[in-house]
C-alpha positions as CSV (number, residue, x, y, z in Angstrom):
1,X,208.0,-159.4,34.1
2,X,204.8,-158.2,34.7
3,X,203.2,-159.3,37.7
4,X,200.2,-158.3,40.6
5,X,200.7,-158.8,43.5
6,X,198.1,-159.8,45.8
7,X,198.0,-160.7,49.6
8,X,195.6,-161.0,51.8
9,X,193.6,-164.5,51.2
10,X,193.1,-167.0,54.4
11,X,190.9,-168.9,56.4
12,X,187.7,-167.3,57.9
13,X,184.7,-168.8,59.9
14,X,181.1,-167.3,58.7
15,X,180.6,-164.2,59.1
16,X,184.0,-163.2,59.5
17,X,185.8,-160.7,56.9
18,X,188.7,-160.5,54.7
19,X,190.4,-157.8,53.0
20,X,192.5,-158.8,49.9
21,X,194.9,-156.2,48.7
22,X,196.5,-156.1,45.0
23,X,199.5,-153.8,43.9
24,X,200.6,-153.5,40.2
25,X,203.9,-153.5,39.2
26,X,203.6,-150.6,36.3
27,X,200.8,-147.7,35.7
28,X,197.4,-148.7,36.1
29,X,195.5,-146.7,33.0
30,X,192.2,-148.8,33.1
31,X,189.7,-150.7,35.4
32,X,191.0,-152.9,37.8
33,X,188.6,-155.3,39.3
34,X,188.3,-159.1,41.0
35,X,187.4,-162.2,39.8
36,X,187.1,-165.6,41.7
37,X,186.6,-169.3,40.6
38,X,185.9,-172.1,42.9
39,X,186.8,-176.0,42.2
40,X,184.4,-177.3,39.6
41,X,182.8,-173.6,38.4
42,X,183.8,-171.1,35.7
43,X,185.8,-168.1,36.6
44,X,183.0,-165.1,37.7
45,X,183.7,-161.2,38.5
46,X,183.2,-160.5,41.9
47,X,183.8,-156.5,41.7
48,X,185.1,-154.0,39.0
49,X,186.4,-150.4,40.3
50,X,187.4,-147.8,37.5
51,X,189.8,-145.2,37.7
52,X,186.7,-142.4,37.7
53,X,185.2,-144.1,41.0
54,X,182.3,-146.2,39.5
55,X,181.7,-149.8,40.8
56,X,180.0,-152.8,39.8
57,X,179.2,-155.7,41.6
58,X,178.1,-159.3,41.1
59,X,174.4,-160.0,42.7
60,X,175.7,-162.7,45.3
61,X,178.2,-160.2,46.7
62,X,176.3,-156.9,46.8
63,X,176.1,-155.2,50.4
64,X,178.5,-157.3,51.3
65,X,181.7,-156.3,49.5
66,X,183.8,-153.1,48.9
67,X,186.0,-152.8,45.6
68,X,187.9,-149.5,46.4
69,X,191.5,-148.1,44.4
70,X,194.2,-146.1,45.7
71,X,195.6,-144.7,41.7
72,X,198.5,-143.4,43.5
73,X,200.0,-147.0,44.4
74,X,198.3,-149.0,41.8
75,X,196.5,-150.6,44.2
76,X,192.6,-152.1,44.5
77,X,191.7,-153.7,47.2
78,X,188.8,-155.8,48.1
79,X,186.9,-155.5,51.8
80,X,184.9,-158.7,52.5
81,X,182.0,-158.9,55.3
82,X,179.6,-161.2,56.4
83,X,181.5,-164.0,54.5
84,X,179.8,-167.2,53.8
85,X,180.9,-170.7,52.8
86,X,179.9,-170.1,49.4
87,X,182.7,-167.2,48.8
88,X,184.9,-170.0,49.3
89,X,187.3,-169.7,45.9
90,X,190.7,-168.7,44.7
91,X,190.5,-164.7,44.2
92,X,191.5,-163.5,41.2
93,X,193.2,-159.2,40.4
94,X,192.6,-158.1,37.2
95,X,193.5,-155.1,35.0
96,X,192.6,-153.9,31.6
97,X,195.3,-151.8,31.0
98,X,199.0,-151.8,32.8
99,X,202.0,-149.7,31.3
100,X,205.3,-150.4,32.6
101,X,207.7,-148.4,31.4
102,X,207.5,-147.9,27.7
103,X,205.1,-151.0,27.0
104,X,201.3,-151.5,27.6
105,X,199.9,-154.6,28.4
106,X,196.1,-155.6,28.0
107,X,193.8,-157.9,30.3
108,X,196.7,-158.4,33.2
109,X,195.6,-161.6,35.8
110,X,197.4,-162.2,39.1
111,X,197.9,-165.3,40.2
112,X,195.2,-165.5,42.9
113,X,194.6,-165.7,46.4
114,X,192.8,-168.4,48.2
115,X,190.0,-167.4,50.4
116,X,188.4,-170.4,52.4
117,X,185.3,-169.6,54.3
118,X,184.6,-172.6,56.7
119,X,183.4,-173.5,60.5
């Protein structure tokens, strides 16, 4: 079954940081990238890494958050600083493309990770 695994999620007080982690179970062959949605809003990417090293990131997260890759293990990872109560949200791996063995799969989600920023 196809599956990412992510870790990494938890409770932080302001201005503490996080740094969620997600591993594919197959080949990664396109971007990877996070997503988050918080109770009541529409699902919004946070970060998008592709394989070549380029990075995009939404406004409300920008000097704050690193999307970084390691291609070897299939693996992004997401560093979050200066957290506020606002990035308070279930935290979402994504992947375009994911081959596992002799089949490709397209637009691969992970379960999530919650990420609670509170005092």
């Amino acid at each position: 079954q196809v599956q990412l695994e992510e870790s990494g999620g938890g409770l932080v007080q302001p201005g503490g940081s996080l740094r969620l982690s997600c591993a594919a179970s197959g080949n990664v062959m396109g971007v990877m990238g996070w997503y988050r949605q918080a109770p009541g809003k529409e699902r919004e990417m946070v970060a998008v890494a592709k394989s070549g090293g380029s990075t995009d990131y939404a406004d409300s997260v920008k000097g704050r958050f690193t999307i970084s890759r390691d291609n070897a293990k299939n693996t992004v990872y997401l560093q979050m600083n200066s957290l506020k109560p606002g990035d308070t949200a279930v935290y979402y791996c994504q992947v375009d493309v994911l081959v596992v063995g002799g089949t490709t799969f397209f637009g691969v989600w992970g379960r999530g990770t919650q990420v609670t920023v509170s005092s």
